[in-house]
N, CA and C of each residue as an Amber inpcrd file, in Angstrom:
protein
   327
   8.3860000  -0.5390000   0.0750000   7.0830000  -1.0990000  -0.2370000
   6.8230000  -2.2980000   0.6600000   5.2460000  -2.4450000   1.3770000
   5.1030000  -3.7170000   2.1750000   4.3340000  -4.3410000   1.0440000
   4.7920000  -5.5890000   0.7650000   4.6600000  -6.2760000  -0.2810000
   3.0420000  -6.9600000  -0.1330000   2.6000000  -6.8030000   1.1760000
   1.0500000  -6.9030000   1.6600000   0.3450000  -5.7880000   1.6410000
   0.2070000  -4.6350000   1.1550000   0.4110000  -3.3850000   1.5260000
  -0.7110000  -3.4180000  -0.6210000  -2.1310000  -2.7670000   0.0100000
  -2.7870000  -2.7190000  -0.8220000  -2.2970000  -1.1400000  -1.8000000
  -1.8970000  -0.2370000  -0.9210000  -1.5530000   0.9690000  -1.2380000
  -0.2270000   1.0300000  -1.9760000   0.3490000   0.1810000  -1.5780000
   1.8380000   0.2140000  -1.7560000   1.9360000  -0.4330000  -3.4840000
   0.9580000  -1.2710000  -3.6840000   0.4910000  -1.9320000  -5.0930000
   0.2410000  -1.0510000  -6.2770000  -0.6410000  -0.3210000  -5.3510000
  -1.6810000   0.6550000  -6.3120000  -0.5240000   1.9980000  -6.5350000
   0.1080000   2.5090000  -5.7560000   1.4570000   3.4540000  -6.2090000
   2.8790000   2.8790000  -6.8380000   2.7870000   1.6170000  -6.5380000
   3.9270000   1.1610000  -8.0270000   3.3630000   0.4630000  -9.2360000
   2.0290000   0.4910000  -9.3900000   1.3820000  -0.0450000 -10.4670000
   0.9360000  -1.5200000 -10.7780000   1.7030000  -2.3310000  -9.8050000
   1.4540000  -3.2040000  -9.7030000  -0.3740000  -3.7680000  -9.5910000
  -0.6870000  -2.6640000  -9.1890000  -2.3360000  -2.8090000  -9.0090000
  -2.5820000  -1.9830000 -10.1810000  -3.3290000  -1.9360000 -11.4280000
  -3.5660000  -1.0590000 -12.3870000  -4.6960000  -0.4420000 -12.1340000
  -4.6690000   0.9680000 -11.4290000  -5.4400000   1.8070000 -11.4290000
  -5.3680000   3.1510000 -12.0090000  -6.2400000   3.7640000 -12.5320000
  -5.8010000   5.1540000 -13.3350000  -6.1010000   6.2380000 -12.3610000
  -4.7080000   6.8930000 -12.1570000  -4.1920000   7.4560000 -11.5940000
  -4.8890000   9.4130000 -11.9040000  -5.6800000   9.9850000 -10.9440000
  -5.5240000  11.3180000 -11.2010000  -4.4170000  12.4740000 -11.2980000
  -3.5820000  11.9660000 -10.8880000  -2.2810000  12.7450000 -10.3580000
  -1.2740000  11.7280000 -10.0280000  -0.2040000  11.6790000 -10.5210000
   1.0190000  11.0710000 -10.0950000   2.1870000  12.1850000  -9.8150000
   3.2140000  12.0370000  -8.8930000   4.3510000  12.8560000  -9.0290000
   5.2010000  11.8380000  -8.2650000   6.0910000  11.9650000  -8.2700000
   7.5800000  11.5950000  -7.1050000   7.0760000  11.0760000  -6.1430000
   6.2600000  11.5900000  -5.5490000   6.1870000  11.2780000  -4.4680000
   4.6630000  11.3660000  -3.6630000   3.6780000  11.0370000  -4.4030000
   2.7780000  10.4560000  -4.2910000   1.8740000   9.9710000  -5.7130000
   0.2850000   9.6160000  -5.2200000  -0.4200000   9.2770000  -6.7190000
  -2.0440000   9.5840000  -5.9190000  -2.5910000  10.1140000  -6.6770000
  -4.2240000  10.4240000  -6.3960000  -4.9650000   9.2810000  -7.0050000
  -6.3220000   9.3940000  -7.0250000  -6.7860000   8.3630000  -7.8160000
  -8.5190000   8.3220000  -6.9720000  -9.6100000   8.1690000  -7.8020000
 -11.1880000   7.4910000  -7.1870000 -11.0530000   6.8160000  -6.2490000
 -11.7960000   7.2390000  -4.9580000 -11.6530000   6.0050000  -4.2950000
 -12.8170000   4.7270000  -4.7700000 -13.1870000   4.2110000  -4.3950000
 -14.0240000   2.9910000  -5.0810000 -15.0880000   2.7910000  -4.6800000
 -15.6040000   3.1010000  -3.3440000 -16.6470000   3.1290000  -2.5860000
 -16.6190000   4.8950000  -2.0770000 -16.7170000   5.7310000  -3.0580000
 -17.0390000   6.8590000  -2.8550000 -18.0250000   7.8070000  -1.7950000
 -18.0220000   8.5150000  -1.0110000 -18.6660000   9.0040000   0.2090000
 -19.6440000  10.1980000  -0.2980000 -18.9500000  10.8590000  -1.4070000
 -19.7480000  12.3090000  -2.0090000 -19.1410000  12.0380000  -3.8700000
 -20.1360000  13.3400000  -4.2950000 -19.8490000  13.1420000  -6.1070000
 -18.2360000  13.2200000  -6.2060000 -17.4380000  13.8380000  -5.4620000
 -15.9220000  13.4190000  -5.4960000 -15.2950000  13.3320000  -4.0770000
 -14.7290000  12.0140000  -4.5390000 -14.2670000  11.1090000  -3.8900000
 -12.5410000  10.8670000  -4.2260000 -11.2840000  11.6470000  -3.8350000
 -10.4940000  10.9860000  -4.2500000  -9.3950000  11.0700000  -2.8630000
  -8.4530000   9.9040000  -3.4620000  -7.3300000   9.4900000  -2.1790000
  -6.0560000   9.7270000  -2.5560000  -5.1210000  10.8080000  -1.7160000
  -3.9820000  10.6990000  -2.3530000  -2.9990000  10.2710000  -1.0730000
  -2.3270000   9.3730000  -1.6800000  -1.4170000   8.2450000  -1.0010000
  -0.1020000   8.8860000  -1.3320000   1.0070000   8.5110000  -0.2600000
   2.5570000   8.5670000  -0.1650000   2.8850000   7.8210000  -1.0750000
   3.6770000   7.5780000  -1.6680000   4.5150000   6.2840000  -2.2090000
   5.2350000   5.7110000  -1.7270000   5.9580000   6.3590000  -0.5210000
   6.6620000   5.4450000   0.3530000   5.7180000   5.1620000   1.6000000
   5.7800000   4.1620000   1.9850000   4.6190000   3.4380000   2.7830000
   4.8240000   3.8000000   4.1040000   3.8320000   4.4750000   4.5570000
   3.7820000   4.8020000   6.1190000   2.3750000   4.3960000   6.4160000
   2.7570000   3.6030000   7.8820000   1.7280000   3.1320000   8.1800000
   0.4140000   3.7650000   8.3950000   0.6110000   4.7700000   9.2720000
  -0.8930000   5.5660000   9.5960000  -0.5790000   6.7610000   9.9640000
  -1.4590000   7.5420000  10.3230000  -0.7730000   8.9930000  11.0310000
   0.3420000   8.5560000  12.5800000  -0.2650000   7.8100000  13.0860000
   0.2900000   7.2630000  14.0430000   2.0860000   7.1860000  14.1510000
   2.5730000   6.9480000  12.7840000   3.4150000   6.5640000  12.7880000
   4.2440000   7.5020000  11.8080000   3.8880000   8.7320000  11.6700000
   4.5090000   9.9830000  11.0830000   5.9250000  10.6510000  12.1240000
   6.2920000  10.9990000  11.6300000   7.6910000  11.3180000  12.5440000
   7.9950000  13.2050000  11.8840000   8.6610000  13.4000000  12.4630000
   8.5580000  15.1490000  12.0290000   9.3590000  14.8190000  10.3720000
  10.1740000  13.8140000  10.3790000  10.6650000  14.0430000   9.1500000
   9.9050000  14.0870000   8.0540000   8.6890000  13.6640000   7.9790000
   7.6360000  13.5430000   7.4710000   6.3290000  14.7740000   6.6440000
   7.2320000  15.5540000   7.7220000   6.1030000  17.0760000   7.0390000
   6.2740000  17.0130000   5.9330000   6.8470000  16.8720000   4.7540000
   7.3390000  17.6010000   3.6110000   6.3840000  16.6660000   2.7800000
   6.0590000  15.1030000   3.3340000   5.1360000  14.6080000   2.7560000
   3.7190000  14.8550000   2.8060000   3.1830000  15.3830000   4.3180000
   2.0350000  15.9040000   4.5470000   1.7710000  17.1880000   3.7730000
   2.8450000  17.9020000   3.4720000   2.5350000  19.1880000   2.7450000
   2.4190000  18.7810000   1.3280000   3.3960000  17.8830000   0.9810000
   2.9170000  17.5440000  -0.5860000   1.3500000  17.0230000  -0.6620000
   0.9080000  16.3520000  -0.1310000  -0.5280000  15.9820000   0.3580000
  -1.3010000  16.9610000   0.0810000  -1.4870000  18.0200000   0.9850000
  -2.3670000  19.0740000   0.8070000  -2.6440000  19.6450000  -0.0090000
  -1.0000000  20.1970000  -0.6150000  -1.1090000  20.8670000  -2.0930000
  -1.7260000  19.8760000  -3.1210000  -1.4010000  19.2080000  -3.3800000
  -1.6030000  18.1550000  -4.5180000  -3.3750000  17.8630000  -4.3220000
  -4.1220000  17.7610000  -2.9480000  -5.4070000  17.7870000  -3.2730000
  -6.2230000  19.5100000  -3.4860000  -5.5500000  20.8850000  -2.7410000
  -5.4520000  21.7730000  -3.7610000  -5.5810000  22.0300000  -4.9350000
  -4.7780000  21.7230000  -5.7080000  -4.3530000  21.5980000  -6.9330000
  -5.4970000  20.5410000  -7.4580000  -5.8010000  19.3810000  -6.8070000
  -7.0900000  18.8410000  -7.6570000  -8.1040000  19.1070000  -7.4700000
  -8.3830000  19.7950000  -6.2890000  -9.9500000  20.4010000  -5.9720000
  -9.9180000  21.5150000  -7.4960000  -8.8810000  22.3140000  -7.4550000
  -9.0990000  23.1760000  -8.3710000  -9.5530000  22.6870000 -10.2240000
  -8.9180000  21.8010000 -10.0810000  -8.8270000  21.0240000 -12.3190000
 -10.5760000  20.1250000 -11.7460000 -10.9350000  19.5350000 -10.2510000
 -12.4190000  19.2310000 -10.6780000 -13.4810000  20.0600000 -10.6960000
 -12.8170000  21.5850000  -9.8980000 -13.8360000  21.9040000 -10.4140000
 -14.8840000  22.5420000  -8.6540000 -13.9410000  22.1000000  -7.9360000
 -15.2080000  21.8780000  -6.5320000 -14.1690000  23.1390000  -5.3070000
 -13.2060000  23.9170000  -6.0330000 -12.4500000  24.7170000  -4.8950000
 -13.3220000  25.7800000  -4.4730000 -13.9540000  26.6130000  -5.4980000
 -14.6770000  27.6120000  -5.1050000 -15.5100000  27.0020000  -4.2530000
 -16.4430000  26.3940000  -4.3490000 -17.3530000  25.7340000  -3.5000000
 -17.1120000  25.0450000  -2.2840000 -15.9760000  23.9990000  -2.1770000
 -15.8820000  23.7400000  -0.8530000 -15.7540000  22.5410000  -0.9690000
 -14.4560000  21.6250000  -0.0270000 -14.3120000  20.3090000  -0.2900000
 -13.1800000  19.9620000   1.2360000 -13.7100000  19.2460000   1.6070000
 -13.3670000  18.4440000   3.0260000 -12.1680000  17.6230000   2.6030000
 -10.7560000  18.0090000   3.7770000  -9.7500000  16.9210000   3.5520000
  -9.6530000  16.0920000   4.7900000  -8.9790000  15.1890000   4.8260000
  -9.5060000  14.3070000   6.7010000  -8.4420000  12.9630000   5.9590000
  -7.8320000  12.3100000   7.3300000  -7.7450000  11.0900000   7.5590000
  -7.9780000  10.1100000   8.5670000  -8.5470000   8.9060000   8.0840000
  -8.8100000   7.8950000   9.1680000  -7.1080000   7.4000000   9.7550000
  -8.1830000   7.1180000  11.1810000  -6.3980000   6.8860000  12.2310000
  -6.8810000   5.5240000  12.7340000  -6.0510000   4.5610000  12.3560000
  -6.3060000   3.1220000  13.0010000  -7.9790000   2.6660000  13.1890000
  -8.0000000   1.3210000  13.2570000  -9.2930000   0.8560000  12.9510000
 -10.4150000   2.2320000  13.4860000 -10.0350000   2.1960000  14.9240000
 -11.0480000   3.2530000  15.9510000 -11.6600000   4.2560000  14.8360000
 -10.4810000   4.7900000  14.3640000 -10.9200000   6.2570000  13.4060000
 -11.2360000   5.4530000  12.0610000 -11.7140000   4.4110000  11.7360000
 -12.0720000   4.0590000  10.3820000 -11.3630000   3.8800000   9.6460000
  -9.7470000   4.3270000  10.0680000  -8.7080000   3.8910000   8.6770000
  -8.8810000   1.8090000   8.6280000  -9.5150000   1.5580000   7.2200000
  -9.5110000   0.2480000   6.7490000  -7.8280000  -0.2590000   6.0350000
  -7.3380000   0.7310000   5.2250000  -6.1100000  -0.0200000   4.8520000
  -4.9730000   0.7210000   5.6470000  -4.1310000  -0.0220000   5.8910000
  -3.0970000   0.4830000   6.4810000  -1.6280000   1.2430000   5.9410000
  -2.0150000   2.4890000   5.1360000  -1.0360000   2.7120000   4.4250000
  -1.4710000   4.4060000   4.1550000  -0.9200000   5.3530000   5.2180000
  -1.5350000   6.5810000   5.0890000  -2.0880000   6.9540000   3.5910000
  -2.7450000   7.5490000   3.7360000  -3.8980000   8.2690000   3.1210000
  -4.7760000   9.2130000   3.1350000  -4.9520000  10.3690000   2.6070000
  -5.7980000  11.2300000   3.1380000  -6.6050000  11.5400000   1.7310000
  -7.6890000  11.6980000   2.4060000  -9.6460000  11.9740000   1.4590000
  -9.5940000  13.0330000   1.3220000 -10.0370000  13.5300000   0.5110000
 -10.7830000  14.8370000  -0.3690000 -12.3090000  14.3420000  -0.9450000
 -12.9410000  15.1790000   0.1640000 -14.8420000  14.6960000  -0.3250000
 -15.2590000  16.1900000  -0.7570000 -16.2130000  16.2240000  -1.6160000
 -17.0870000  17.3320000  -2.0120000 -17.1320000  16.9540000  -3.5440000
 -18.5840000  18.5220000  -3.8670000 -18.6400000  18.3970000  -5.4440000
 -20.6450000  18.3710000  -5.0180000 -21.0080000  18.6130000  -3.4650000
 -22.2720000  18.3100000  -3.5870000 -22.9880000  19.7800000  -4.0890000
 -24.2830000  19.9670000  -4.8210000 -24.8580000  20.9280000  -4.8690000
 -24.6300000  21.9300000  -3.6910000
């Protein structure tokens, strides 16, 4: 955990946010400034900085990623229909906090 590390807060609880999904090894959750009717972020628990800084050992976390917003597109409701996954890469690409993360947007008519 980077003890500056807004993400790193919010996946050991230290930040009290209610959580859509927790497991081992990550936690979902609203993002706060939402882009579409769903908006959610699911974060590592162990803190990696950005895509930038992924290493091959790392797949097993990117795949838990995917599935896990899978799996929540499906309980909100928005899989049949269609829902965008993406991450921001360093300021350039819009990533604001520094603590990978990847979006799941959709849920529009």
């Amino acid at each position: 955990m980077e003890s500056d590390c807004l993400f790193c807060k919010i996946a050991s609880g230290e930040i009290n946010t209610q959580f859509l999904m927790e497991t081992d090894d990550l936690v979902a959750f609203k993002d706060i400034n939402p882009l579409a009717p769903v908006h959610v972020l699911f974060v590592p628990k162990r803190h990696i900085r950005s895509v930038n800084d992924l290493t091959e050992d790392d797949g097993p976390v990117l795949s838990k990623l995917i599935f896990a917003a899978k799996e929540m597109a499906r309980q909100m409701g928005i899989s049949a229909t269609g829902y965008r996954l993406f991450f921001n890469v360093e300021k350039g690409g819009g990533q604001e906090v520094f603590h990978l993360h990847m979006h799941m947007i959709g849920g529009w008519e």
